[in-house]
N, C-alpha and C positions, 0 to 999 in steps of 0.2 A: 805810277798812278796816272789816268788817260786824262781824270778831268778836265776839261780847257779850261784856264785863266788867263788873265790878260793882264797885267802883266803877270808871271806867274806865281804862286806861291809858294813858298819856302818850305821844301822836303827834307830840307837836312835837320834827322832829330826826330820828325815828322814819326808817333805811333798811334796818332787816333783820327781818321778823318770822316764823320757823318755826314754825309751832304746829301738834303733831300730832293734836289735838284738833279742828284748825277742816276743816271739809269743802273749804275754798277752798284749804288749805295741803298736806294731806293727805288724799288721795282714797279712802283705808280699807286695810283689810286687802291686806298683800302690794304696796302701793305703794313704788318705789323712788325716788320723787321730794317733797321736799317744796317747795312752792312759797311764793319770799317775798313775802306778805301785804303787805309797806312799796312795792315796787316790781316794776313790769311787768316783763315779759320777765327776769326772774334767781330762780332754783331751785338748790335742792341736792340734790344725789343722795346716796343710803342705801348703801354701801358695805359690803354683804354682811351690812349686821342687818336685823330682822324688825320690820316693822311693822303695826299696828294700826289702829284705829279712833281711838285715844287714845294711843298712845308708840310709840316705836323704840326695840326692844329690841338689843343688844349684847352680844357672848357672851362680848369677849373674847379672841380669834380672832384677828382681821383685820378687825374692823368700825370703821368711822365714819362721819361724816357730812360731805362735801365740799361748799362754797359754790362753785358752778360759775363760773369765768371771774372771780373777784371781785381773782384776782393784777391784773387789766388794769382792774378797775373802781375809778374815781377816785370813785365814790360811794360805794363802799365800803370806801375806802382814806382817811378821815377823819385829821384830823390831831391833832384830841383824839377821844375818844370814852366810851359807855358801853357795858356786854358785860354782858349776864345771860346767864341758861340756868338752869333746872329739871330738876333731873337725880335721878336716884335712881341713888348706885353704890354697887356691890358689892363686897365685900373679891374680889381678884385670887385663883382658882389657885394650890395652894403654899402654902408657909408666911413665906416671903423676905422684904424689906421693900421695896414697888416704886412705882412713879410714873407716870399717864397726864396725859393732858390734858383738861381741860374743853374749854376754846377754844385754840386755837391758829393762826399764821402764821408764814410766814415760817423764819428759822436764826439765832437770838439768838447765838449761838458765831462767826460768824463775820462777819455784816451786823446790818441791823434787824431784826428780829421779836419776838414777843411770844408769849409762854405763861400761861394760867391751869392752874396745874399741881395735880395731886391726889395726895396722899402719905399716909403713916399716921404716926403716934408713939405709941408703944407699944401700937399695935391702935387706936388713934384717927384717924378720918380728918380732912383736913385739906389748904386748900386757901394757895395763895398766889402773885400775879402776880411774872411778870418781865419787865421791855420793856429793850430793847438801847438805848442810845443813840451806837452807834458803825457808821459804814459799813463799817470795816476791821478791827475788833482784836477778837480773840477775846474772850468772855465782859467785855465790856464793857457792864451792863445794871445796872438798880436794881431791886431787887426788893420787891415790899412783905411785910408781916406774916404769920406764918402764922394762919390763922383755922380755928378748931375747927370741924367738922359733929356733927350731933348722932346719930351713933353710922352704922354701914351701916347699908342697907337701908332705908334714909328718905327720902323727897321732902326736896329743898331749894332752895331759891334762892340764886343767889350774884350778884353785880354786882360790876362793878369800872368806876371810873371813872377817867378817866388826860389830865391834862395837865401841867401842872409839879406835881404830885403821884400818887401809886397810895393809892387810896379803896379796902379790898375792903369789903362788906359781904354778912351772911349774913342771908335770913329777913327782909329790910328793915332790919337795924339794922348799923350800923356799928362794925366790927371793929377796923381799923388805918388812919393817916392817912403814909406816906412820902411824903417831896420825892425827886423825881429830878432829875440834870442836865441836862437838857432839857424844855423846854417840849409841843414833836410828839412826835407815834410817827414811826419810820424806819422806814419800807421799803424793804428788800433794801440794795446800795449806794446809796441816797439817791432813791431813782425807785420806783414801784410797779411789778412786774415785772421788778425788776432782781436781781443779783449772789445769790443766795437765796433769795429772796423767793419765797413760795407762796399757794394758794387758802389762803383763811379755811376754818379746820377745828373739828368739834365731838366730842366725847366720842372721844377717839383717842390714841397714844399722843405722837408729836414729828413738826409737820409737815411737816418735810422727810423722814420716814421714819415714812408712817402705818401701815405694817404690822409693825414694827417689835417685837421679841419677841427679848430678848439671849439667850434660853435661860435652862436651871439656873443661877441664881445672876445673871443682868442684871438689871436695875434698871428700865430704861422697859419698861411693856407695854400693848399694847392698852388700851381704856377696858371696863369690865366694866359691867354695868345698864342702866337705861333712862335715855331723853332722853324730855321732854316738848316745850318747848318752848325761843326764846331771842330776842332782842330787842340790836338795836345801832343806839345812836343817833351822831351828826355831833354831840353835844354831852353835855357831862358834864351827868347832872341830879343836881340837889340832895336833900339827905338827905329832905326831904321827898316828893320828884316818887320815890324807890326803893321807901321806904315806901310810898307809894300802888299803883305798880306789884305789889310786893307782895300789898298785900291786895285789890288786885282781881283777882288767881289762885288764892291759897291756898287757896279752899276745892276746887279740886278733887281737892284731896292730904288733905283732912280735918284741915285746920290751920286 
């Protein structure tokens, strides 16, 4: 992978890399396609936001970011894993108190799936993982901690690392450490591409319903702000290997 970082970031594991910054990822302005950096032949498509030179913006609307065919891909259907993304969001339209998604797959309500989910408390935002560990029974999932962002309107990182535990960490530092009842992630009824199960999804509202907007007074909506970039390894890395990753981006965002 040519990308430059400084220092650099951790390839071993390395199967999904968007960066809307890199010219090999994102071909510039008005591109609907980002291409992942980690592996040939698989990209994700920009789902009605506005892209740049440097981020994919989202209004909010009906935008996200789709990881194409990744429901059928075993490479990217990992049984532990790690999920970052660099995201800058926006407090939602309204006044209401509401909730999109970071990353998402899958229908945790019903099979396997998992959500990194973004909410507010009391005008504060605020992020927190939930993975299903059940093929059949409704909202049977562990959820980890809620972890503070440091206010809207801010570049931030978030990672979450997930195998018999949910790791979120904000900014390279470590937030909350939960045990779940299972060791794997589940997908769909127990198969990738099974009973629920959907493409890997980025800044968007619930992935089995990404346009999804309950009206006056619903609760899930669209993802508002910009995506920069996101990175998902076949392996949990360690507090250290987040931190590194970390600060070999931060300074694009003046941190």
């Amino acid at each position: 992978m040519a990308t430059a970082y400084s220092p650099k970031i951790i390839t071993d594991g390395l199967v999904l890399c968007l960066d809307a910054e890199d010219l090999k990822s994102n071909s510039g302005s008005g591109s609907s396609t980002l291409n992942n950096r980690a592996l040939t032949n698989t990209n994700a498509s920009i789902i009605n936001g506005t892209s740049s030179s440097k981020i994919v913006s989202l209004d909010g609307t009906n935008d996200y970011i789709n990881v194409n065919n990744s429901e059928t891909n075993a490479t990217l259907s990992p049984d532990v894993a790690t999920f970052s993304i660099w995201c800058r969001p926006v407090h939602w339209s309204g006044t209401g108190n509401y909730g999109s998604s970071l990353i998402s797959r899958g229908n945790y309500n019903t099979a396997g799936g998992f959500f990194i989910h973004l909410s507010e408390n009391y005008s504060q935002p605020r992020v927190h993982a939930v993975f299903s560990y059940s093929t059949t029974t409704s909202y049977t999932n562990n959820q980890g901690s809620y972890a503070f962002l440091n206010g809207w309107d801010n570049w931030v990182n978030v990672t979450v690392t997930v195998d018999n535990n949910i790791k979120t960490y904000v900014n390279g530092l470590l937030q909350s450490t939960v045990a779940r009842n299972v060791a794997t992630i589940i997908y769909g009824t127990g198969n990738i591409g099974s009973g629920g199960d959907t493409n890997l999804r980025f800044c968007t509202t619930l992935s089995y319903a990404p346009t999804l907007d309950q009206g006056t007074g619903g609760y899930w909506r669209p993802y508002t702000g910009d995506f920069s970039s996101s990175h998902m390894y076949n392996r949990v890395l360690t507090a250290e290997e987040v931190l590194q990753n970390y600060n070999a981006t931060k300074s694009r965002f003046e941190l």
